[in-house]
N, C-alpha and C positions, 0 to 999 in steps of 0.2 A: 404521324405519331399515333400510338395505341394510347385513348385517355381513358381511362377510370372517372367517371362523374358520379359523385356520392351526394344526393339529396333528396328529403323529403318531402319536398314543394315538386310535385308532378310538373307544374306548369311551368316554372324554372327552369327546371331542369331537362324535361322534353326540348323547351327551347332554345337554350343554351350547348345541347347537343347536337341538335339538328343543324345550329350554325357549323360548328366546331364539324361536322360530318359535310356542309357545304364549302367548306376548303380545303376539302382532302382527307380530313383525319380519320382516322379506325376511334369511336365513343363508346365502349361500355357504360351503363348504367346501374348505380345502386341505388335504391330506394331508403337504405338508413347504415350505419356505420358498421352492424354486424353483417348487412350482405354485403358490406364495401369491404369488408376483411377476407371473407372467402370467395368472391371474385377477383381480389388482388392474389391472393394465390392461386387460384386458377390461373390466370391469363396474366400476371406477371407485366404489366401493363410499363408503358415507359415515362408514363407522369398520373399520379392522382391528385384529382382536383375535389375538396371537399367541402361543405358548409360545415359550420360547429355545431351548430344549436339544430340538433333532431331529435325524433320523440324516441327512437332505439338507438341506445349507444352512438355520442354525440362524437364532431369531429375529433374531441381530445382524447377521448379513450380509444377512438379508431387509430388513433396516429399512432398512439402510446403500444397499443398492439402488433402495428404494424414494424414497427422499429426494434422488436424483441424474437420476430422472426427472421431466420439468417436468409428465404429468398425473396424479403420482403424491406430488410433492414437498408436499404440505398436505393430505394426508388422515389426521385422526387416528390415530393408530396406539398401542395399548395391550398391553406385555408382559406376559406370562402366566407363572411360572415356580414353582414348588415349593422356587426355592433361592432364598429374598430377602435377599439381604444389601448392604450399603451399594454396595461397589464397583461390584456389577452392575447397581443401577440407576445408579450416575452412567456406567458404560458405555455403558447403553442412550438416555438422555438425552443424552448426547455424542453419539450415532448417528444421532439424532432424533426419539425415540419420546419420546411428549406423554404418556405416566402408565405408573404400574407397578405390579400387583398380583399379588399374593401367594396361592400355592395353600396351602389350601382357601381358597375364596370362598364369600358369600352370594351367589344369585342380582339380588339388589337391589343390593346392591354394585355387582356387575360390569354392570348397565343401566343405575343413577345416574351411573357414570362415563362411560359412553358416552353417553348422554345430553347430558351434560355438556360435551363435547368436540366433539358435534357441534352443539350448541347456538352454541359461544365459535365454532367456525369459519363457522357461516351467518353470525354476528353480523360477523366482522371483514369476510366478503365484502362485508357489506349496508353497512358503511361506507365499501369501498373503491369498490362501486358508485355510493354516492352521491358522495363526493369526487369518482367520475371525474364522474357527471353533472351535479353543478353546476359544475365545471371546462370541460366541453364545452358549458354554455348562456351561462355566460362569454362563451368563446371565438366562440360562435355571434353573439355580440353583438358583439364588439370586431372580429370580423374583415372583416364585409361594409361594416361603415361606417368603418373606420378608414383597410383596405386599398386597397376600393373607389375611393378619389376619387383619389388618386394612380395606379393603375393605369389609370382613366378618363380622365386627361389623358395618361397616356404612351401609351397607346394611338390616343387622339385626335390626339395627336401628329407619332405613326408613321405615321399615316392617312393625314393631312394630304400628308405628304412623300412615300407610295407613289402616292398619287393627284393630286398638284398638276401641271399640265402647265408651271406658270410655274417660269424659273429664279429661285433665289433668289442673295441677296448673301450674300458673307462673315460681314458683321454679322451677318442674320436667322438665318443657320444656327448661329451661335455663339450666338445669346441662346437659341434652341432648345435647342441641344444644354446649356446650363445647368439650362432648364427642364425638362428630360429628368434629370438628373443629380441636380438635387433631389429631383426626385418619386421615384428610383430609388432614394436615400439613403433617403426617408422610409419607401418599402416597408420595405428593407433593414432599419432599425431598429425597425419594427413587428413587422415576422416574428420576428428575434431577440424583442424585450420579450414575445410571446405564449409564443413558449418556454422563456423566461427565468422566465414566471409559471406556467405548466405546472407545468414541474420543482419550483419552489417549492412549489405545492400539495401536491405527490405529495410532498418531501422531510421533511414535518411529519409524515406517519404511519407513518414507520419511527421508532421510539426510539433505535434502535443508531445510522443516519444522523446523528440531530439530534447523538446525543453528541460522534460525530468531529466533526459541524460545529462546535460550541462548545469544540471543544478548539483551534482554529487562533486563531491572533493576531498582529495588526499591530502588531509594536515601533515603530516609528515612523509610527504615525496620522498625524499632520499634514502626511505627506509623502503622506502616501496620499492625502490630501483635494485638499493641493495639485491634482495630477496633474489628474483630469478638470475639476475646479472652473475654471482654466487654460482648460483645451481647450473646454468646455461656453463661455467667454467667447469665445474664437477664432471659435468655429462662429458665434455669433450676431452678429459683427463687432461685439465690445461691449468689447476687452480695457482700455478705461477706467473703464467701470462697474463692474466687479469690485474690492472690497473684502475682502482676506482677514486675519483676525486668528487666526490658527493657533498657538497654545499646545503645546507639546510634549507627548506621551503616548504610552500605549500602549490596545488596545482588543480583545476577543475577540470575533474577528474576520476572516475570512482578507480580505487585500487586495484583492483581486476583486470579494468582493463587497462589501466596503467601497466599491472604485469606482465599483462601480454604483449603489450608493444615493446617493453623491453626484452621479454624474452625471445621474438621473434628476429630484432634487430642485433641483438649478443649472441644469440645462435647463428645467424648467419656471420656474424665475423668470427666467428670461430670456427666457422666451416669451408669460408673462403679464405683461411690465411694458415700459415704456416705453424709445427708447435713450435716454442719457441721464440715467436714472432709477440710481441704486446698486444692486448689489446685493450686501450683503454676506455674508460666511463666514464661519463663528468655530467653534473648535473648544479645548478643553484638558480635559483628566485630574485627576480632583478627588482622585481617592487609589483611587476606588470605582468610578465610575464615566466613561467616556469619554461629553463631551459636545459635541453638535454643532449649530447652529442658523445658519440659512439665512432672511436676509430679503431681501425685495422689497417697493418702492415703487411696485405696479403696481394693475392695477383692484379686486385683491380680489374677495371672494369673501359674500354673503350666510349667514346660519346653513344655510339651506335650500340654498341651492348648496355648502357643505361636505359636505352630510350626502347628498348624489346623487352623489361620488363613485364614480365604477366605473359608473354605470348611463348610459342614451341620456338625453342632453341635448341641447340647440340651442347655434348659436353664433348670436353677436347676426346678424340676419339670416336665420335658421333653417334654418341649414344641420346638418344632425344628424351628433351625435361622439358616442362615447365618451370622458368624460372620466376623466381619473384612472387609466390603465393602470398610469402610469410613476408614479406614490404607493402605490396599489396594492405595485407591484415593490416599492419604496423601504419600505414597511408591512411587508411579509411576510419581506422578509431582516432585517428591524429584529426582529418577534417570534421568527423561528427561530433567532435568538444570544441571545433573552432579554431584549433593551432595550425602549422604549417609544418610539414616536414619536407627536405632538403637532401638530395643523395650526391655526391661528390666523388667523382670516380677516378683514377690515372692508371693505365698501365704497369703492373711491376710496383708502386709505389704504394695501393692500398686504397680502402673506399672509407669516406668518411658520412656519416649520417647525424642530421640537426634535425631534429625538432623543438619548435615551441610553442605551448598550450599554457592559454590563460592559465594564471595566478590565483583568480576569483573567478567563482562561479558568473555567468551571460545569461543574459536571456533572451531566446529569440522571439521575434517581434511576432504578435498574434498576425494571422490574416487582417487585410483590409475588412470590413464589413459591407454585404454588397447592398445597391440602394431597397428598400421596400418598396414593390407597391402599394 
């Protein structure tokens, strides 16, 4: 380990280094809390270990500083003090410092805990590294073939029109400019849904995040569903086939993204079924929980084409998609309020979608608290 050792007791701390340097470790030394700030930015150390009480800027103003700079804000840091009493450590812990030990120490002590601290912070990197990278081969996947084909014909498009020496008529140029206007929509709503699923990924591994999420809630759900359920019918020139049976409730929930889970889930049945064909809404409040389900009488779906959601498939004809971005979206706001949602598929016969999301606001459970030393 690279330690950062912050004290103003020469003899302390020459000693305390010396050992910590005879089992191996890389020891930097600061003599008081302002060289212990710019040698933590220098050298980016992988644990500081500090006393409080110095005669230059004491362990609490070091921490305080330490934690307000961003490559400085998540490096272990453990107070060293001779005077351990309750309130000073909930001071130091309000500051930001991740443990607090008490003088005299065991040399084992004071390496288990560091140890310890640098161990828990590789480990959350090594998660956050992974989230990001399977989020970015995701995204590496959704984006060339989802984006691509619509950008391929607007640009073919544009081509056309820079390069045509023929005049065109009124009609040609207006059915164009439609077919431009769709394809620019479908970018448009692609690019948002990748970002939309981003944030989602990255929003499940903050604890504090997820809590504020599941404290918000829609008093009047079934107005909320109305809304895009509505407009997702509009868009698809289907406002006949839309069947909605909206029961009164409430759901934890914020409205937004309530909207978007319906709107992702009614755009796809209206995209996978026939005009013509119904597709119905239904929603109501059981006491417990707020429940919602979303049918269509379209081509359906095989066990096996259920289960390839999210990943490169064909479309009949073999032209390759990404399917399931916007279930995916519809999936991941459904688990970060704590509901479940339910996809239902038969050949020929049409796919049915359930979800159900608390009633009342949850709250999830803080971290354990880990021991002091």
């Amino acid at each position: 380990m690279k330690i950062l050792l912050v004290d103003d007791a020469d003899v302390f701390r020459q000693s305390v280094a010396n050992l910590l340097r005879t089992r191996g470790h890389e020891v930097i030394e600061a003599i008081n809390g302002l060289e212990g700030v710019k040698l933590a930015r220098a050298h980016l150390p992988d644990v500081i270990v500090s006393d409080i009480v110095m005669s230059q800027v004491d362990g609490y103003a070091m921490t305080a500083v330490l934690r307000q700079h961003p490559t400085t804000t998540d490096i272990p840091l453990v107070l060293v003090t001779g005077e351990a009493d309750l309130k000073g450590m909930r001071k130091g812990m309000t500051l930001g410092a991740d443990d607090y030990i008490a003088k005299p120490f065991k040399m084992d002590e004071l390496v288990t805990a560091l140890e310890l601290r640098v161990h828990r912070r590789r480990a959350a990197r090594e998660e956050v590294e992974n989230k990001l990278a399977c989020l970015g081969s995701g995204m590496g996947l959704k984006l060339p073939l989802e984006l691509s084909q619509p950008l391929d014909r607007i640009l073919a498009s544009t081509a056309m029109l820079a390069n045509s020496s023929q005049p065109r008529t009124q009609a040609e140029l207006a059915t164009l400019a439609q077919s431009l206007r769709a394809d620019a929509r479908q970018v448009q709503r692609l690019s948002r849904n990748l970002i939309a699923h981003a944030q989602l990924e990255l929003f499940g591994t903050n604890p504090s995040h997820l809590n504020r999420l599941r404290q918000a809630i829609s008093v009047d759900a079934d107005a909320v569903v109305a809304v895009p359920a509505r407009q997702c019918a509009v868009a698809a020139g289907r406002e006949g086939d839309l069947q909605l049976k909206l029961g009164p409730g409430s759901a934890a929930i914020a409205e937004t993204h309530l909207a978007k889970l319906v709107e992702e889930l009614v755009r796809n049945a209206f995209e996978y079924s026939a005009a013509g064909s119904p597709v119905s809404v239904q929603c109501y409040d059981d006491g417990h929980d707020f429940l919602l389900t979303i049918h269509d009488h379209g081509r359906g779906m095989t066990p096996d084409k259920v289960a390839s959601l999210g990943v490169v498939a064909s479309r009949p004809g073999g032209e390759p998609q990404v399917i399931g971005l916007g279930l995916a979206i519809a999936r991941r706001i459904t688990e970060l309020h704590g509901g479940k949602l339910i996809l239902s598929s038969e050949p020929n016969k049409g796919t049915t979608v359930r979800v159900s999301l608390p009633a009342r606001p949850i709250v999830v459970p803080a971290p354990a608290k880990e021991p002091q030393f």
